[in-house]
KOLNU-340528 format. One line per 3 residues: number of its first residue (from 1); for each residue z negated, x negated, y negated of N, C-alpha, C. Coordinates in steps of 0.2 Angstrom, whole numbers, padded with zeros to 4 digits. Last residue first. Layout:
BEGIN
NUM	Z:X:Y:Z:X:Y:Z:X:Y ~ ...
! end
This chain:
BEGIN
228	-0710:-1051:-0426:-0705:-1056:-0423:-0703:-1057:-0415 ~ -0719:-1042:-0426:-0716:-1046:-0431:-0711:-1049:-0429 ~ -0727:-1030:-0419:-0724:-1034:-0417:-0719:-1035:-0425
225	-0743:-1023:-0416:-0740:-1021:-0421:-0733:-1029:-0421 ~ -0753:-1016:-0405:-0752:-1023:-0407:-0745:-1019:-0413 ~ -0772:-1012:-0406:-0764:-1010:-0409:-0761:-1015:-0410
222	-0783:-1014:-0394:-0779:-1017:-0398:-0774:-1013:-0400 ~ -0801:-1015:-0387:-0794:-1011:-0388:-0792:-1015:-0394 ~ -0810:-1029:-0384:-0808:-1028:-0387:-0800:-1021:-0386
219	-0824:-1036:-0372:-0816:-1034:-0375:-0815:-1030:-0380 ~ -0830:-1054:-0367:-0830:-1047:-0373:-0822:-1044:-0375 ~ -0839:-1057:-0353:-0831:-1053:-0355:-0833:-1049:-0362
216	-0846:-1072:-0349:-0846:-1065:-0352:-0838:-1063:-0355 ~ -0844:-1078:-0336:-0852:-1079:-0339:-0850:-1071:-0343 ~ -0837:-1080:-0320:-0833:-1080:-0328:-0843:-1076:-0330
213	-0838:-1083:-0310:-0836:-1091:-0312:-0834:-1087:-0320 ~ -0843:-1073:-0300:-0843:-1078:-0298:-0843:-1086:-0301 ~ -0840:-1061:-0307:-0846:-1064:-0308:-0845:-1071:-0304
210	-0828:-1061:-0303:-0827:-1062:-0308:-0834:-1063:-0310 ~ -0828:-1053:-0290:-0826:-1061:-0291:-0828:-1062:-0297 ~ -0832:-1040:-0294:-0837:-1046:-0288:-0836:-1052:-0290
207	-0822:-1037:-0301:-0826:-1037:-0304:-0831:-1042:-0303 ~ -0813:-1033:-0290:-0811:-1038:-0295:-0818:-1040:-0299 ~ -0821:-1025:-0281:-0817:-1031:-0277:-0817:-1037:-0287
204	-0818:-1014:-0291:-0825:-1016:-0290:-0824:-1024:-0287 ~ -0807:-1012:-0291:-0808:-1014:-0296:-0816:-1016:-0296 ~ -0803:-1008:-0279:-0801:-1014:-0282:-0803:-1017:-0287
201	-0811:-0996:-0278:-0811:-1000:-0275:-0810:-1006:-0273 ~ -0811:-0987:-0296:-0808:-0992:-0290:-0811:-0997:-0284 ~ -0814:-0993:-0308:-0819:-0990:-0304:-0817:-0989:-0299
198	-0805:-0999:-0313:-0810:-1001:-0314:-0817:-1000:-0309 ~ -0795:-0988:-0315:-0794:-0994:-0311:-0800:-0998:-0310 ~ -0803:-0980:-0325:-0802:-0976:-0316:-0800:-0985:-0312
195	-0801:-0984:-0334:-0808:-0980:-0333:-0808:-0983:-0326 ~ -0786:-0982:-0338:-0790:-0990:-0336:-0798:-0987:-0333 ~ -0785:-0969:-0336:-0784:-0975:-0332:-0787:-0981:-0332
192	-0791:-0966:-0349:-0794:-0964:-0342:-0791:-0967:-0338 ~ -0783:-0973:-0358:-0791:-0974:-0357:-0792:-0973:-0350 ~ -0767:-0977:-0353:-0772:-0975:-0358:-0782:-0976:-0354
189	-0759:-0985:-0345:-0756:-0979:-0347:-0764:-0976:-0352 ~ -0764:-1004:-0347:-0762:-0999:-0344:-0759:-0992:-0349 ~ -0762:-1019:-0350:-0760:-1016:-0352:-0761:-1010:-0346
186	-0772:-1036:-0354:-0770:-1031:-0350:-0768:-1024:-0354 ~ -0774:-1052:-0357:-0771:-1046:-0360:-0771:-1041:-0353 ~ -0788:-1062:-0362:-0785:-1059:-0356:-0781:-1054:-0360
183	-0791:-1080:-0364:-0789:-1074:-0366:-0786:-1069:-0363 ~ -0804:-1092:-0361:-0797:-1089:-0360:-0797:-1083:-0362 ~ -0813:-1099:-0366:-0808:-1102:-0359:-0803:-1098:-0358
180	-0824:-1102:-0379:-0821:-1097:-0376:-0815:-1102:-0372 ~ -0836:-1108:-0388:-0836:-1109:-0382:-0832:-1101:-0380 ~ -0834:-1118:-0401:-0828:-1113:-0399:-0829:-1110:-0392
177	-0841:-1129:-0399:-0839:-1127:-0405:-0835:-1120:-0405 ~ -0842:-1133:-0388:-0847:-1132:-0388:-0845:-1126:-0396 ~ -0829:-1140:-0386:-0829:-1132:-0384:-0838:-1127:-0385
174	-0823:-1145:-0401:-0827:-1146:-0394:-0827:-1137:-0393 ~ -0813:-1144:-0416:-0821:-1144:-0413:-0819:-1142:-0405 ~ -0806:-1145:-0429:-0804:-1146:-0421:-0811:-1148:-0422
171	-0801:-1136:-0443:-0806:-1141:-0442:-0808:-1140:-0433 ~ -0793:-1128:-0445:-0791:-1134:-0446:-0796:-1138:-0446 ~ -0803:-1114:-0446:-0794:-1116:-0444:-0793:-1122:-0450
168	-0817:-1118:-0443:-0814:-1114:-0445:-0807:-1117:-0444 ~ -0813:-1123:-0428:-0818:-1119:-0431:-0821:-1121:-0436 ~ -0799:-1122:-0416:-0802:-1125:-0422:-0807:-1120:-0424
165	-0794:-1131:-0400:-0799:-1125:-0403:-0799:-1126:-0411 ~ -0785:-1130:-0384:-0785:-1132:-0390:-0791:-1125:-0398 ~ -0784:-1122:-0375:-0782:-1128:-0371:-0785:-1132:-0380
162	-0785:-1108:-0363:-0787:-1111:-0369:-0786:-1119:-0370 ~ -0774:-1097:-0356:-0780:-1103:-0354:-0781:-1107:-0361 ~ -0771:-1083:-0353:-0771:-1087:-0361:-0777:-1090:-0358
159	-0763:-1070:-0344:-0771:-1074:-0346:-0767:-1080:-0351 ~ -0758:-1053:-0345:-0757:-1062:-0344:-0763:-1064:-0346 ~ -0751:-1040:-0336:-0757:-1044:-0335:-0754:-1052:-0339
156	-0749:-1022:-0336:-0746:-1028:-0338:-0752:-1034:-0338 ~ -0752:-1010:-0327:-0743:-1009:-0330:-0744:-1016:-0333 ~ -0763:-1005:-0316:-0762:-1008:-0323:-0753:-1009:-0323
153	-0761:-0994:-0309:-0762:-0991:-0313:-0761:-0997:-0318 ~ -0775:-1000:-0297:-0771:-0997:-0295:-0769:-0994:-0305 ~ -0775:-1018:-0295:-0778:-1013:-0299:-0773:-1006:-0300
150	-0770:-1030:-0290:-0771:-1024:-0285:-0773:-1017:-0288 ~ -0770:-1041:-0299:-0763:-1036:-0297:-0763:-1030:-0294 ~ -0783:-1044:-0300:-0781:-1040:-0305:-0774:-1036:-0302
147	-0783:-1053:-0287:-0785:-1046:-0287:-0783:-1040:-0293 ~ -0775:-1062:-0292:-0772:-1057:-0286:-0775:-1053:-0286 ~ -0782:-1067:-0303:-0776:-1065:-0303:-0771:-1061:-0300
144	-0790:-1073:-0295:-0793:-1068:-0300:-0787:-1065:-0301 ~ -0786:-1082:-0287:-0788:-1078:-0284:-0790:-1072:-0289 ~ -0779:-1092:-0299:-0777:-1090:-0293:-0779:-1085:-0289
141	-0783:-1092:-0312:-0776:-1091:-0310:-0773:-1090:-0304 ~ -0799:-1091:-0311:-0795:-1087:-0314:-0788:-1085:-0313 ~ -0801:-1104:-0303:-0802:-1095:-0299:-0799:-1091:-0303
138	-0792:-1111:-0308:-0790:-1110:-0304:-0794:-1103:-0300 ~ -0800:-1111:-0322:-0793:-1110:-0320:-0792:-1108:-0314 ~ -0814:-1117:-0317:-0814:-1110:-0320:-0805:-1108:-0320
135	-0813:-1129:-0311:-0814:-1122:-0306:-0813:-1116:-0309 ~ -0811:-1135:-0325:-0806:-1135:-0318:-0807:-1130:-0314 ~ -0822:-1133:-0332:-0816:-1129:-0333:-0810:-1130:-0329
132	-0836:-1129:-0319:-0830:-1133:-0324:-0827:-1129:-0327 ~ -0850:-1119:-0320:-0841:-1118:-0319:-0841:-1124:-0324 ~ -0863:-1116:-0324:-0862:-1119:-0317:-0855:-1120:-0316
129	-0861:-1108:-0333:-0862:-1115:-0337:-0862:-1118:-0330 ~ -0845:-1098:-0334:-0851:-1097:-0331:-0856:-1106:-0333 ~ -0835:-1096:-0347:-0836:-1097:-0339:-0845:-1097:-0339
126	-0829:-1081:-0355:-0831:-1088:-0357:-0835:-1091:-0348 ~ -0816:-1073:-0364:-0819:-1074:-0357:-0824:-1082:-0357 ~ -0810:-1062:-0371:-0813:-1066:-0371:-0814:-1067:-0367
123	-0797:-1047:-0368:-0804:-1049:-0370:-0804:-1056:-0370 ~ -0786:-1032:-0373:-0789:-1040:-0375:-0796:-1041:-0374 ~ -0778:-1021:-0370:-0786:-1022:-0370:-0785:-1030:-0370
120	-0766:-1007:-0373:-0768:-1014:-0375:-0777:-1015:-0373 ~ -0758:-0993:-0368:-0762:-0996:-0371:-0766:-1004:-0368 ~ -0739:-0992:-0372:-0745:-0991:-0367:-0753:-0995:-0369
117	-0729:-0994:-0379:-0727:-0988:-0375:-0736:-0988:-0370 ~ -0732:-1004:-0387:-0733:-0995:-0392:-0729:-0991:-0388 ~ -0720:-1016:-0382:-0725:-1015:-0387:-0724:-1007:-0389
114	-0715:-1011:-0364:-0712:-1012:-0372:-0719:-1010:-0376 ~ -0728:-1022:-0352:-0723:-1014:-0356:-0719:-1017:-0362 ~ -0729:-1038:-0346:-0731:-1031:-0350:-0726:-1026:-0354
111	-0727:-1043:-0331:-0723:-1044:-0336:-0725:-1034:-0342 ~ -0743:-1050:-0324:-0737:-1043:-0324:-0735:-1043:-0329 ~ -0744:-1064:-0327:-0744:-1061:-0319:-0742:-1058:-0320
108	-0739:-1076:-0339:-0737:-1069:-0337:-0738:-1066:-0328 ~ -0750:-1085:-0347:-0748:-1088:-0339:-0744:-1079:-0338 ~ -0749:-1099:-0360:-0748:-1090:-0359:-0747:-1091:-0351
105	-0760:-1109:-0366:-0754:-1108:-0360:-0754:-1100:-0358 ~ -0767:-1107:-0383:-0769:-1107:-0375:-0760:-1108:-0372 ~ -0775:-1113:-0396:-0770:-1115:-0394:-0771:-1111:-0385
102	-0785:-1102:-0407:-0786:-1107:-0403:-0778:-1107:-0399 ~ -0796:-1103:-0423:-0789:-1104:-0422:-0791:-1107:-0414 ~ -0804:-1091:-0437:-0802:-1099:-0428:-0797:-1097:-0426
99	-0808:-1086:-0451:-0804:-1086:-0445:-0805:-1094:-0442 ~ -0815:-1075:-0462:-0817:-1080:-0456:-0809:-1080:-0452 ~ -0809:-1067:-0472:-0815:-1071:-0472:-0818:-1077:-0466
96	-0793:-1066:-0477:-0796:-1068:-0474:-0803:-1068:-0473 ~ -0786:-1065:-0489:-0786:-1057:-0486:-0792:-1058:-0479 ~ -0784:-1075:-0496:-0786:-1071:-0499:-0787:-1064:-0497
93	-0785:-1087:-0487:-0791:-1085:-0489:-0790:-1079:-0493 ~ -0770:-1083:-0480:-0776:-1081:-0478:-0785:-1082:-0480 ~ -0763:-1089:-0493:-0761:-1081:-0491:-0769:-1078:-0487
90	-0766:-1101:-0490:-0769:-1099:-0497:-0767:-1093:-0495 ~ -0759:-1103:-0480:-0769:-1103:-0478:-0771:-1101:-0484 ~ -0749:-1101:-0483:-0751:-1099:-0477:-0758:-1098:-0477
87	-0744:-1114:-0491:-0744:-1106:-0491:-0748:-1102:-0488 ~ -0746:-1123:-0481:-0750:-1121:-0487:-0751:-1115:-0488 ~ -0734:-1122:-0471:-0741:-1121:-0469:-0746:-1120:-0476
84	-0722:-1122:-0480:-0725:-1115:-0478:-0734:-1114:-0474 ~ -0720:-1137:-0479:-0725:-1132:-0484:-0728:-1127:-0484 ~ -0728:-1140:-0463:-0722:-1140:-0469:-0723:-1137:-0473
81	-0738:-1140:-0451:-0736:-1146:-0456:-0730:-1145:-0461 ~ -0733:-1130:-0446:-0738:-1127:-0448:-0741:-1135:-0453 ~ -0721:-1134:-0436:-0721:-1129:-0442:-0726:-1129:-0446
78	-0728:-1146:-0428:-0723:-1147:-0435:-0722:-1141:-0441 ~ -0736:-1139:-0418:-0740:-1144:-0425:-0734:-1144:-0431 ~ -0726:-1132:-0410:-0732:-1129:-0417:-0733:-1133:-0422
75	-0719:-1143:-0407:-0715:-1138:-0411:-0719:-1134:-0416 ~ -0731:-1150:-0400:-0724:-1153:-0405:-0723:-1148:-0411 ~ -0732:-1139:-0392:-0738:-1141:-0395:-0734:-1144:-0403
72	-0714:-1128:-0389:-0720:-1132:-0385:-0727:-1132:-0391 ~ -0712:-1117:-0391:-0709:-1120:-0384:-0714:-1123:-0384 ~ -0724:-1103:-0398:-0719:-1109:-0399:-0716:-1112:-0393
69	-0729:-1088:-0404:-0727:-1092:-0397:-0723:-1098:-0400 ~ -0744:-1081:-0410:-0738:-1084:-0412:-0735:-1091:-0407 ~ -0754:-1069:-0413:-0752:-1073:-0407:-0747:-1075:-0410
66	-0772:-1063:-0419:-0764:-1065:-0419:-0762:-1069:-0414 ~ -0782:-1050:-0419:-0780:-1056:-0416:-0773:-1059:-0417 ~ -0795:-1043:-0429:-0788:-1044:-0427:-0787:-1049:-0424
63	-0809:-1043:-0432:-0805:-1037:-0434:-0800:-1038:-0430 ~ -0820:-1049:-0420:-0816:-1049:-0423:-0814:-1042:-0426 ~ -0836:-1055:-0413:-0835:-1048:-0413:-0828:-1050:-0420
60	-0846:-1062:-0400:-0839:-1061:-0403:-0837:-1056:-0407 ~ -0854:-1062:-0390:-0857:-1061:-0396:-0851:-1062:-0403 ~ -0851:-1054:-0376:-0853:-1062:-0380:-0854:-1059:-0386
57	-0857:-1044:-0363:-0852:-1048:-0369:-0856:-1051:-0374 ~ -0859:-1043:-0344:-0862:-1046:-0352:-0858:-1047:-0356 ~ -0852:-1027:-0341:-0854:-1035:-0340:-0856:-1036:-0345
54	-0845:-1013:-0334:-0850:-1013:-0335:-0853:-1023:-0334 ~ -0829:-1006:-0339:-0833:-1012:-0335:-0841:-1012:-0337 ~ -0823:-0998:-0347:-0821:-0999:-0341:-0824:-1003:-0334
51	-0825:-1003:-0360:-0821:-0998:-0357:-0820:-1002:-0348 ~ -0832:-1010:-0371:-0831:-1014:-0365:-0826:-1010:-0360 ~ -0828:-1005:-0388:-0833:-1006:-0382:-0830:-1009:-0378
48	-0821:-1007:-0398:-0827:-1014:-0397:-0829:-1012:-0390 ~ -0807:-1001:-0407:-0811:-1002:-0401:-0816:-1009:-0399 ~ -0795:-1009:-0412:-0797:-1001:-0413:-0805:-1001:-0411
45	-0788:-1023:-0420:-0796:-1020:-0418:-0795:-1014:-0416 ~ -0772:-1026:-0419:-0778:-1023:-0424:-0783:-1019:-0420 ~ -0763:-1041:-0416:-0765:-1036:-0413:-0772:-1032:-0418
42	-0746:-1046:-0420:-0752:-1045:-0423:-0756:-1040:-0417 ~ -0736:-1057:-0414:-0737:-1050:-0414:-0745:-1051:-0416 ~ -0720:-1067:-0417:-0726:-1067:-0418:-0727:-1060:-0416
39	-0710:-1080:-0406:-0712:-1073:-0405:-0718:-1074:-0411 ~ -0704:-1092:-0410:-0701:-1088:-0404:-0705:-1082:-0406 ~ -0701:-1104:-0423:-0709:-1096:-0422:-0703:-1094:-0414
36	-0698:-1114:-0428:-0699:-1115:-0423:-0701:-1107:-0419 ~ -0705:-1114:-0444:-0698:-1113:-0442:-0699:-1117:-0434 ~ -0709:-1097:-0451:-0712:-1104:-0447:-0706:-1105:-0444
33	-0709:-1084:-0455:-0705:-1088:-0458:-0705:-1097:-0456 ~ -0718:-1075:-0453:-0714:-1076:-0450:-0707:-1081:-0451 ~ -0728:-1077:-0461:-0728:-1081:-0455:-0723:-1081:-0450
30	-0723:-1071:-0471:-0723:-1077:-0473:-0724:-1079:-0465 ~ -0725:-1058:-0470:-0719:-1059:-0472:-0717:-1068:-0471 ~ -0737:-1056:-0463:-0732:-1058:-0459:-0725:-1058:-0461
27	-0743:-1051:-0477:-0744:-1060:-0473:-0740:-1061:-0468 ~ -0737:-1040:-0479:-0739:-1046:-0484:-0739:-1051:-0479 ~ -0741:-1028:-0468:-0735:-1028:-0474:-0732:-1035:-0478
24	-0750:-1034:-0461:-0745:-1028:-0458:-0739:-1032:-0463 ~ -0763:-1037:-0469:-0760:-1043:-0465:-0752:-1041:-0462 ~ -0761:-1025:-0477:-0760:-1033:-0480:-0758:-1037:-0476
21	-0765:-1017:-0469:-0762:-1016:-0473:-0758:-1021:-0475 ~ -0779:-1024:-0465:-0774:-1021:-0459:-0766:-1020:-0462 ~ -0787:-1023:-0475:-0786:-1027:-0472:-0779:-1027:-0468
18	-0788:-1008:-0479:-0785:-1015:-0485:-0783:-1020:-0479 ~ -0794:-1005:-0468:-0786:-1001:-0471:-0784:-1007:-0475 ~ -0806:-1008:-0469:-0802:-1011:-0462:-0797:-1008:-0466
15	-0808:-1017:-0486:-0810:-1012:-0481:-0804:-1013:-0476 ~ -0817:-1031:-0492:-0809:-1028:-0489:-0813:-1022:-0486 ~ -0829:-1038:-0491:-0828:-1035:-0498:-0820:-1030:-0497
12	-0828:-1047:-0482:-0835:-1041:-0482:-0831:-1038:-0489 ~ -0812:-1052:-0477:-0816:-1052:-0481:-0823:-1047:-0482 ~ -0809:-1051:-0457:-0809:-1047:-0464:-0814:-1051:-0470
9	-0807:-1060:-0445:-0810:-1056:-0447:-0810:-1057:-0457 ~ -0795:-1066:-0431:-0799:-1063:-0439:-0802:-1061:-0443 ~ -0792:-1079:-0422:-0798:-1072:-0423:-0799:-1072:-0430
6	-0773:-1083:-0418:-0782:-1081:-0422:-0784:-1078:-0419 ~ -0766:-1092:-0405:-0770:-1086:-0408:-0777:-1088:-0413 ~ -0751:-1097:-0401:-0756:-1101:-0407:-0760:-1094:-0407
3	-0744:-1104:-0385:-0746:-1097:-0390:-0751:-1099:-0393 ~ -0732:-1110:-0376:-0738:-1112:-0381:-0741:-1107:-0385 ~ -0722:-1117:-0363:-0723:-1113:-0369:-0731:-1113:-0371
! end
């Protein structure tokens, strides 16, 4: 499987309601109309702080993240080549001002809650310059991922290893051009728990690692809002 994710961010001239509004009501009318789509869900910006962690964040700053699942690469490329692709980008420059586009393999550690039973944290992850993107996988998929498990209080975990970039959407650039490796989802019961796993034991354990092989976490709280 395959998840196509934007980074959105709003025209300067939109306000966060217009935008939010538009992309809710209007654009998912049309993207849901891809033919191959298994899943679409929108996620809307609430929150920029870092909640829960004290690290370097990147210099990323989005209104919304989209995720749209297909079986495979094939399956994407072909939807997004048929007419409805046009459509599509003509709908997004009129609500859009910036957007990328990255291809990742959804990997599901903890299988996440029902969508708007529990709170969302999405972040960016970008490796450390001493890190392959081979070492940066596997400490991520393997050892980083066992510790996230230990987190007393999280309810849901996938990482989104990056495998495909565009900057802006439809123009393939290098990673120099898009330097992001992965996309974290985590779900817990609300702020003060995520606070508290963090602060944990384990949460410290996890943290250790993750200076190891990961450079900067920028996260983001999320409303996701599910389409499809």
């Amino acid at each position: 499987m395959q998840v196509r994710m934007g980074l959105l961010n709003k025209h300067e001239d939109w306000s966060l309601d217009q935008f939010r509004n538009y992309w809710r009501e209007q654009h998912s009318r049309l993207a849901c109309q891809l033919t191959g789509l298994l899943a679409y869900q929108q996620n809307h910006v609430t929150d920029t702080a870092q909640r829960g962690i004290s690290y370097k964040r990147g210099p990323e700053a989005v209104d919304g993240i989209s995720q749209l699942w297909f079986d495979d690469a094939e399956r994407m490329d072909d939807a997004f080549s048929e007419a409805l692709g046009k459509q599509l980008i003509d709908d997004e420059n009129h609500f859009i001002g910036q957007l990328r586009i990255v291809t990742a393999t959804p990997i599901e550690v903890i299988a996440p809650p029902p969508p708007g039973t529990a709170l969302k944290r999405m972040s960016l992850l970008r490796r450390r310059a001493d890190v392959t993107p081979e070492v940066f996988a596997q400490e991520w998929n393997v050892r980083h991922a066992a510790l996230v498990k230990t987190l007393p209080g999280v309810l849901g975990y996938r990482q989104n290893l990056i495998t495909h970039r565009e900057s802006p959407k439809g123009n393939m650039v290098d990673y120099e051009g898009l330097p992001i490796d992965g996309i974290v989802e985590l779900w817990f019961k609300d702020t003060d728990t995520l606070n508290a796993a963090f602060a944990s034991a384990q949460g410290v354990e996890t943290m250790q690692h993750a200076t190891t092989f990961i450079d900067e976490i920028t996260t983001f709280l999320v409303e996701p809002f599910v389409v499809v």
